[in-house]
Z-matrix of the N, CA and C atoms (Angstrom, degrees):
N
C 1 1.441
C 2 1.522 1 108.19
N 3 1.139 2 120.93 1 127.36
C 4 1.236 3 123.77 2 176.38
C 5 2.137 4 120.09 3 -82.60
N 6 1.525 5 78.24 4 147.37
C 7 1.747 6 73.20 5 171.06
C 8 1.342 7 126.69 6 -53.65
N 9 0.921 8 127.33 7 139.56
C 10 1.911 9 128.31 8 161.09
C 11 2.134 10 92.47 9 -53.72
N 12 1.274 11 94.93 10 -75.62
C 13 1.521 12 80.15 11 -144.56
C 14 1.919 13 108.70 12 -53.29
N 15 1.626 14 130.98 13 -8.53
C 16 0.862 15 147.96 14 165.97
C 17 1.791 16 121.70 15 -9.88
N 18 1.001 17 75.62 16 -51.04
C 19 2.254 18 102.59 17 -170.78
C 20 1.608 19 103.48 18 -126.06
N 21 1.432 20 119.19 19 25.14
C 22 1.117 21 100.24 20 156.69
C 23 1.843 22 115.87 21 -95.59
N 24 1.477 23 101.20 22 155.16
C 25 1.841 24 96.70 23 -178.04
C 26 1.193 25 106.50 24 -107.73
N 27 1.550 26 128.50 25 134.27
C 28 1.244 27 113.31 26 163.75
C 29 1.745 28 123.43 27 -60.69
N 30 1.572 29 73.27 28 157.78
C 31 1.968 30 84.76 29 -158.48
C 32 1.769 31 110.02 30 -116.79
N 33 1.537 32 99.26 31 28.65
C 34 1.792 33 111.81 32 -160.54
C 35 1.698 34 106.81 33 -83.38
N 36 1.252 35 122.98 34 -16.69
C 37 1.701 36 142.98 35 152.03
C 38 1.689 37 116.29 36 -67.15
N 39 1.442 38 115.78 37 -33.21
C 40 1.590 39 107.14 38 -175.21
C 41 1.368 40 114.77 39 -65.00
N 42 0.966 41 113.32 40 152.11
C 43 1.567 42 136.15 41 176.12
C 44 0.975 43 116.47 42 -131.73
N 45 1.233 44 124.77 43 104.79
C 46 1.736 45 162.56 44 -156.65
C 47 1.606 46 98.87 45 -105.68
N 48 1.503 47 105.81 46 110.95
C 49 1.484 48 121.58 47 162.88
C 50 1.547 49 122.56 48 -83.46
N 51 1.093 50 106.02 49 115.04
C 52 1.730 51 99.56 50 160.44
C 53 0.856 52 109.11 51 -60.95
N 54 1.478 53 144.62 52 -51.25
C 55 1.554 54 128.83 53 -156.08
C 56 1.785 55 108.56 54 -80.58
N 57 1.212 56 138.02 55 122.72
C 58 1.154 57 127.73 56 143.63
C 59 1.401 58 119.27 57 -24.59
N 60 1.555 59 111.51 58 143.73
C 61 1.681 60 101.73 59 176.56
C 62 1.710 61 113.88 60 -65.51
N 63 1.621 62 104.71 61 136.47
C 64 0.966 63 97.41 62 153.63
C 65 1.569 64 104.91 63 120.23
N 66 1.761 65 96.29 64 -19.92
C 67 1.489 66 112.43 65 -162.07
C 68 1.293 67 89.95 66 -112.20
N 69 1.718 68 115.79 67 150.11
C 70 1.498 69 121.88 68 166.42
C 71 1.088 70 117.65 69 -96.65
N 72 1.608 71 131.88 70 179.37
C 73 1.502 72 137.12 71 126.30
C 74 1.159 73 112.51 72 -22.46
N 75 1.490 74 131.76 73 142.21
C 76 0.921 75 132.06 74 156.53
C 77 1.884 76 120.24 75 -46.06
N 78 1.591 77 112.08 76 -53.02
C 79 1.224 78 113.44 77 164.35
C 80 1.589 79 111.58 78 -57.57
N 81 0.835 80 147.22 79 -2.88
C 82 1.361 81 137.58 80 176.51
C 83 1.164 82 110.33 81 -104.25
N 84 1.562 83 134.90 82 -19.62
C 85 1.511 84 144.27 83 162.17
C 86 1.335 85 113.77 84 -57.19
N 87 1.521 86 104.27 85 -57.27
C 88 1.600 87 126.57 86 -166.56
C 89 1.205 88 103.71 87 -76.19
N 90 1.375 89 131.67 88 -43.73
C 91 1.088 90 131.18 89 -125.25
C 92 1.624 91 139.29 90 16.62
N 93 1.378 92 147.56 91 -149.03
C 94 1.126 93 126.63 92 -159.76
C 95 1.513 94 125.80 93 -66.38
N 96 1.608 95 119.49 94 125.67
C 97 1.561 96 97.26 95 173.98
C 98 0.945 97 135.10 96 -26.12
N 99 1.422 98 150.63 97 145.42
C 100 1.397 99 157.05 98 121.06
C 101 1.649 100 115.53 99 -38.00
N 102 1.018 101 121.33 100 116.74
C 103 1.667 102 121.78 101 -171.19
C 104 1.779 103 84.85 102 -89.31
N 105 1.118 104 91.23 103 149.41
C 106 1.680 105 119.69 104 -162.21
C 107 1.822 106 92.71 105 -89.87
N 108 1.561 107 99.08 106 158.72
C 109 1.630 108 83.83 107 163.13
C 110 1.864 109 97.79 108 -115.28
N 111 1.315 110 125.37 109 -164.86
C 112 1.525 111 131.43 110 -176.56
C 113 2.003 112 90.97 111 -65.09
N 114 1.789 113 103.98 112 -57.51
C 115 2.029 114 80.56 113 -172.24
C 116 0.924 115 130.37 114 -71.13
N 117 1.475 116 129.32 115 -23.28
C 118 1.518 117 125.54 116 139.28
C 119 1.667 118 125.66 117 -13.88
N 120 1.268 119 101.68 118 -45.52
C 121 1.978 120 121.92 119 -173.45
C 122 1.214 121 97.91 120 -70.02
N 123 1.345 122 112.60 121 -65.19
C 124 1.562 123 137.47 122 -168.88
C 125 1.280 124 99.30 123 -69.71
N 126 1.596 125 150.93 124 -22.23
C 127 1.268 126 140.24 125 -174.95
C 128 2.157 127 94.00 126 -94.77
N 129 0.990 128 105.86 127 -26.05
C 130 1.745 129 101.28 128 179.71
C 131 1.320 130 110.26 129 -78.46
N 132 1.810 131 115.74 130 -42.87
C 133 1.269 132 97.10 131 -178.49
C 134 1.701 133 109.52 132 -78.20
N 135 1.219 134 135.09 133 -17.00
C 136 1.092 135 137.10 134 -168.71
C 137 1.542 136 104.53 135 -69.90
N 138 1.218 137 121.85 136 -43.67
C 139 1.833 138 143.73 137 -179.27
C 140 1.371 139 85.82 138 -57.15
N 141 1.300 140 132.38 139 -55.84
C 142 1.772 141 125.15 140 -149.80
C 143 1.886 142 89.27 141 -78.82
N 144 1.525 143 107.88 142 -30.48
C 145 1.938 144 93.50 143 -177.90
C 146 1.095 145 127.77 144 -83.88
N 147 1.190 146 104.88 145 -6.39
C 148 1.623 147 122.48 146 179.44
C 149 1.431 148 118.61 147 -49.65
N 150 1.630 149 122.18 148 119.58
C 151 1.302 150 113.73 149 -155.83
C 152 1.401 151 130.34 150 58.63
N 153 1.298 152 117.86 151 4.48
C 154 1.830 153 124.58 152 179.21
C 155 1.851 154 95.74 153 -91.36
N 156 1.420 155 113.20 154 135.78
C 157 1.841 156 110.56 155 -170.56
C 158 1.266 157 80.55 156 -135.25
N 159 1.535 158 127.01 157 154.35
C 160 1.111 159 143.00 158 159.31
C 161 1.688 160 118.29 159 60.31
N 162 1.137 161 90.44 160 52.58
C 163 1.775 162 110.26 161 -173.57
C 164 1.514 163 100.99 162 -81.60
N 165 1.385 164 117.68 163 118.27
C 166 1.729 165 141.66 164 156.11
C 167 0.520 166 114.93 165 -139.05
N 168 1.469 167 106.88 166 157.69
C 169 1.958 168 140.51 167 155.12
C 170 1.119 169 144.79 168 -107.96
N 171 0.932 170 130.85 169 176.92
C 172 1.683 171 112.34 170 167.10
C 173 1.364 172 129.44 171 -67.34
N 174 1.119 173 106.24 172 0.85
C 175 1.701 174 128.28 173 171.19
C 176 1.286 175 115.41 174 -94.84
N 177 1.335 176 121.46 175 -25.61
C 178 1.472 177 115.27 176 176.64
C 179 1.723 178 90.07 177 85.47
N 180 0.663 179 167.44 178 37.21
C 181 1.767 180 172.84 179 -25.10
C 182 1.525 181 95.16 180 126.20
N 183 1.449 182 96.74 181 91.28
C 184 2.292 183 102.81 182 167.35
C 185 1.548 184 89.94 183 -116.75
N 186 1.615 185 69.33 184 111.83
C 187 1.692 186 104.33 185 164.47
C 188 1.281 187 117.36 186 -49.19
N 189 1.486 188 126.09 187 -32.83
C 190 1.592 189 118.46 188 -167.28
C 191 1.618 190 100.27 189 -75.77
N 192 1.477 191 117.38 190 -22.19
C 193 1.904 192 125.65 191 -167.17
C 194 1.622 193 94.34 192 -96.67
N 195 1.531 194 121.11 193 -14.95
C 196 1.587 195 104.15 194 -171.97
C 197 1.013 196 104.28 195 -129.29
N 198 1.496 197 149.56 196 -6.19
C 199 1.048 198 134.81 197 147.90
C 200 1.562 199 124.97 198 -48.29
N 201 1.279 200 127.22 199 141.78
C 202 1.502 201 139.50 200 -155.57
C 203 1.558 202 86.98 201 -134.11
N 204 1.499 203 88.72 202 152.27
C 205 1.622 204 118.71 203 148.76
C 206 2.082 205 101.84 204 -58.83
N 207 0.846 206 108.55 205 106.70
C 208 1.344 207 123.28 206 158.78
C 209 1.659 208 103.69 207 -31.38
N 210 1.508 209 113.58 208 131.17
C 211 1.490 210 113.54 209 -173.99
C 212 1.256 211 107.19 210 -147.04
N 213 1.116 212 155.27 211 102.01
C 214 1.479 213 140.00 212 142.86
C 215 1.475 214 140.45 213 12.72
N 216 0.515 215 131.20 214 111.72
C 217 1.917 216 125.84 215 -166.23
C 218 1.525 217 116.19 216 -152.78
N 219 1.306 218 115.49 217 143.35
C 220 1.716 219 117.30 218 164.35
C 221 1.731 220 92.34 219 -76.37
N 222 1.588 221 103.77 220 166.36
C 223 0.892 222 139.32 221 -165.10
C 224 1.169 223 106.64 222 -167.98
N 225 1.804 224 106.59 223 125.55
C 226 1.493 225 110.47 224 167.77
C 227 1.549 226 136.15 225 -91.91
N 228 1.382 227 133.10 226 128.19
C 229 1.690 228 99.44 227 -157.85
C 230 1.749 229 92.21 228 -83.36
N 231 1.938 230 70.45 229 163.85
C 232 2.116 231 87.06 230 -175.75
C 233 1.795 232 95.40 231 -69.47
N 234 1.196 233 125.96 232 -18.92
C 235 1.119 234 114.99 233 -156.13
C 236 1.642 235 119.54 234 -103.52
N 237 1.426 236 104.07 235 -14.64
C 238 1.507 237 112.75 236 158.74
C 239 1.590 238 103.73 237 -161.00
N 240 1.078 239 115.21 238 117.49
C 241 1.757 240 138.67 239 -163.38
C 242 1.637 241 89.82 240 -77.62
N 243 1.393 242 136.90 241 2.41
C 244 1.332 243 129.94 242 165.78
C 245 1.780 244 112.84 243 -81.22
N 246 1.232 245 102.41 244 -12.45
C 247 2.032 246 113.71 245 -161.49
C 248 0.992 247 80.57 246 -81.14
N 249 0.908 248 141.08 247 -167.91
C 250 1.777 249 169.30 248 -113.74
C 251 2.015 250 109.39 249 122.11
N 252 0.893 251 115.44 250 97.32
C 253 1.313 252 103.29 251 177.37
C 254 1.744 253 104.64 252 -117.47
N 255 1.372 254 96.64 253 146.03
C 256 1.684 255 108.34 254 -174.81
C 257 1.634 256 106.64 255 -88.09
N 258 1.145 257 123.10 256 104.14
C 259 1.450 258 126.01 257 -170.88
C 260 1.884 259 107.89 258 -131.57
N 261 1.302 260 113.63 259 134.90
C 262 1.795 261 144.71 260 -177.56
C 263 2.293 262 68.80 261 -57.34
N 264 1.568 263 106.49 262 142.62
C 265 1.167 264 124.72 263 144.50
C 266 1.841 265 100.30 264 -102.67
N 267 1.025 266 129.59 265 149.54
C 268 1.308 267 132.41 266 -161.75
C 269 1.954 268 94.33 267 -144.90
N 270 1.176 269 104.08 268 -69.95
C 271 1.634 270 103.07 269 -176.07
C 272 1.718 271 105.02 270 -120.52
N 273 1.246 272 92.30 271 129.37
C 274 1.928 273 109.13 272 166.44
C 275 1.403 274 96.37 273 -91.91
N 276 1.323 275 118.84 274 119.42
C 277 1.713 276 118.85 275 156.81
C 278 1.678 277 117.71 276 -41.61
N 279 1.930 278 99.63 277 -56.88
C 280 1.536 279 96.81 278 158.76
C 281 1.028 280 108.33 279 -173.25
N 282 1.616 281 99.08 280 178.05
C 283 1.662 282 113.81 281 -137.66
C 284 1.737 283 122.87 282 -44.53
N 285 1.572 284 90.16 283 -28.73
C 286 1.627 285 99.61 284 -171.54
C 287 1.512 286 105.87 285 -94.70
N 288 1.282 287 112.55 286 30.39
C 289 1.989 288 117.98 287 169.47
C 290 1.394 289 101.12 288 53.66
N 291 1.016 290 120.89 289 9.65
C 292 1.754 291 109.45 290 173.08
C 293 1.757 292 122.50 291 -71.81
N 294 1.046 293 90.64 292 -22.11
C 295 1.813 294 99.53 293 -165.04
C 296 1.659 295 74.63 294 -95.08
N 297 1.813 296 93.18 295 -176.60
C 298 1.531 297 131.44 296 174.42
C 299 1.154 298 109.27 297 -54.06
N 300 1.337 299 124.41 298 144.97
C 301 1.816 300 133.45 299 158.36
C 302 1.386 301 113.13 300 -119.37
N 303 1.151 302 95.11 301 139.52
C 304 1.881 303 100.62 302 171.47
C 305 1.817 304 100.23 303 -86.65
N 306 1.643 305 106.51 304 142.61
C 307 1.289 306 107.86 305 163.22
C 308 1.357 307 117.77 306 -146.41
N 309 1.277 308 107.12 307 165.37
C 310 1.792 309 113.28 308 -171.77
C 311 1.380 310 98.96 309 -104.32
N 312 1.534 311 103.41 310 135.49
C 313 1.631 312 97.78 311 144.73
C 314 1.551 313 125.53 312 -126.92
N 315 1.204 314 92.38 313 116.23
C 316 1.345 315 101.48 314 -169.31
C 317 1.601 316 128.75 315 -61.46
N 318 1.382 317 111.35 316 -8.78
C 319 1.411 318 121.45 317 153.09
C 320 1.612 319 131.59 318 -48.37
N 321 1.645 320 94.81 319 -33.47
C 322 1.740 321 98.07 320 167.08
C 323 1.263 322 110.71 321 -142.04
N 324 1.265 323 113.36 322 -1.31
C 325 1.513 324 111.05 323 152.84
C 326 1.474 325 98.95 324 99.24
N 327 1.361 326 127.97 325 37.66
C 328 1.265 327 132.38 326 -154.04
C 329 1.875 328 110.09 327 -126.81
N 330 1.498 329 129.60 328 141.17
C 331 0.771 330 121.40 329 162.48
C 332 2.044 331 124.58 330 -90.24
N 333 1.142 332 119.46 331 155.97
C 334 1.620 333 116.36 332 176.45
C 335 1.586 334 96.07 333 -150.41
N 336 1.409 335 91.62 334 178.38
C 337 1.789 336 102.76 335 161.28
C 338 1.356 337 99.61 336 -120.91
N 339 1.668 338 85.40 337 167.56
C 340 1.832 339 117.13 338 167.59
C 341 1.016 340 112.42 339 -159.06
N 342 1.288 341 104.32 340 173.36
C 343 1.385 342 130.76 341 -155.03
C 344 1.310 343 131.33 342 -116.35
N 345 1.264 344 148.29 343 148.84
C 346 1.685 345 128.24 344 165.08
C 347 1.812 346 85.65 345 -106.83
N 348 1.660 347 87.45 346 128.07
C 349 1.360 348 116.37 347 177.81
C 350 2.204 349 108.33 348 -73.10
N 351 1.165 350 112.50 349 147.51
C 352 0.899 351 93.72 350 154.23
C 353 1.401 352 157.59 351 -62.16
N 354 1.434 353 110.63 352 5.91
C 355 1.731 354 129.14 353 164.10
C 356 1.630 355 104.29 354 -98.71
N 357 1.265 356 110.57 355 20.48
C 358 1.550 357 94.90 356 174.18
C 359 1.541 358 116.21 357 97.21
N 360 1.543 359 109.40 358 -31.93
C 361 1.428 360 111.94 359 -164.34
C 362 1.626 361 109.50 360 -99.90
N 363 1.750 362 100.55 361 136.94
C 364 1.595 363 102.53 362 175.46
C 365 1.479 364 129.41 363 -56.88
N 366 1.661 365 136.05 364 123.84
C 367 0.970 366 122.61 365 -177.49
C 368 1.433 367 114.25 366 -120.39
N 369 1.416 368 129.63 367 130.63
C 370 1.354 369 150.24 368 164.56
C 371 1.731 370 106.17 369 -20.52
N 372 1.083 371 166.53 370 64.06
C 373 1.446 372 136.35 371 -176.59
C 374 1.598 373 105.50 372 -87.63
N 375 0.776 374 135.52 373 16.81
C 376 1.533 375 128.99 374 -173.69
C 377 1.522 376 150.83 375 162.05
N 378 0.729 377 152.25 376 122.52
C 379 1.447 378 154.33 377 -175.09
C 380 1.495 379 123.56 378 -86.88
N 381 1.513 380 122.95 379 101.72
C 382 1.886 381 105.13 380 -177.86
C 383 1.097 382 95.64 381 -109.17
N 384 1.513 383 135.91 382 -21.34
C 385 2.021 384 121.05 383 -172.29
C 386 1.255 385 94.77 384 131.66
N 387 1.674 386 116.02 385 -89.37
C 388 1.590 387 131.12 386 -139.58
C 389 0.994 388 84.20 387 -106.40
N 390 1.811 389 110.62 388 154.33
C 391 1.223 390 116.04 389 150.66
C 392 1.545 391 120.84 390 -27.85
N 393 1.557 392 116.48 391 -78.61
C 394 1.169 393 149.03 392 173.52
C 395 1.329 394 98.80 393 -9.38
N 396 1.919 395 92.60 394 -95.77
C 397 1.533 396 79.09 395 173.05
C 398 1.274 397 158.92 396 -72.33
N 399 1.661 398 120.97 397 20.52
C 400 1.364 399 117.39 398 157.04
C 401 1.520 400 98.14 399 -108.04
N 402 1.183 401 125.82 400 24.23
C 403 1.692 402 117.39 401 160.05
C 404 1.966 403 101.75 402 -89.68
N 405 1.502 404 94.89 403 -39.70
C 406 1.796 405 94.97 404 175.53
C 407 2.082 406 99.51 405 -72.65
N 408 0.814 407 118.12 406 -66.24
C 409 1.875 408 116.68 407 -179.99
C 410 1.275 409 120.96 408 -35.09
N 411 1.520 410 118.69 409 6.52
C 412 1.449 411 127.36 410 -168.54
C 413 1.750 412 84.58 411 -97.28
């Protein structure tokens, strides 16, 4: 009976592809994003409410008083205050930016919240997916 490790070859030279042949990066398919405009924003979250009646949270959050014109904004991430990320503000909880905001990022097409930090500056706290569900994660 022969050894197992006998006929094994070292494998410290291979170079292991993620892509199947034939297949790209996603960035190499797509190539460069398309920057979104605000009705683009406003036509996705509007698609996800369609047919949704009697939408709450634990905030008491009416969509017709907190939904915004979609706007552009820095954003700081919670997770290293060096990021800067460019994220859609979509909903102010209220008027005076103190409460939670919903935001898009249009890089993956994702909804999160943020925050106004106490120095004034917007901060990233999170990522849930859907509108929906980071309007319920608030």
């Amino acid at each position: 009976m022969s050894d197992f490790n006998e006929n094994k070859k070292p494998a410290a030279n291979k170079v292991y592809n993620a892509y199947p042949s034939g297949y790209a990066p996603y960035t190499e398919r797509c190539g460069a994003l398309k920057k979104m405009t605000s009705q683009e924003v406003k036509d996705i979250i509007n698609n996800e409410l369609e047919g949704q009646s009697n939408l709450t949270n634990a905030h008491g959050v009416n969509l017709k008083e907190c939904l915004i014109e979609p706007i552009k904004e820095s954003y700081l991430s919670s997770v290293d205050e060096s990021i800067t990320l460019k994220l859609w503000t979509v909903l102010e909880e209220s008027a005076d930016r103190s409460g939670y905001k919903i935001t898009f990022d249009e890089t993956d097409g994702t909804f999160g919240l943020g925050i106004m930090t106490n120095k004034n500056e917007l901060m990233d706290i999170g990522t849930y997916g859907t509108f929906l569900e980071t309007l319920k994660g608030m």
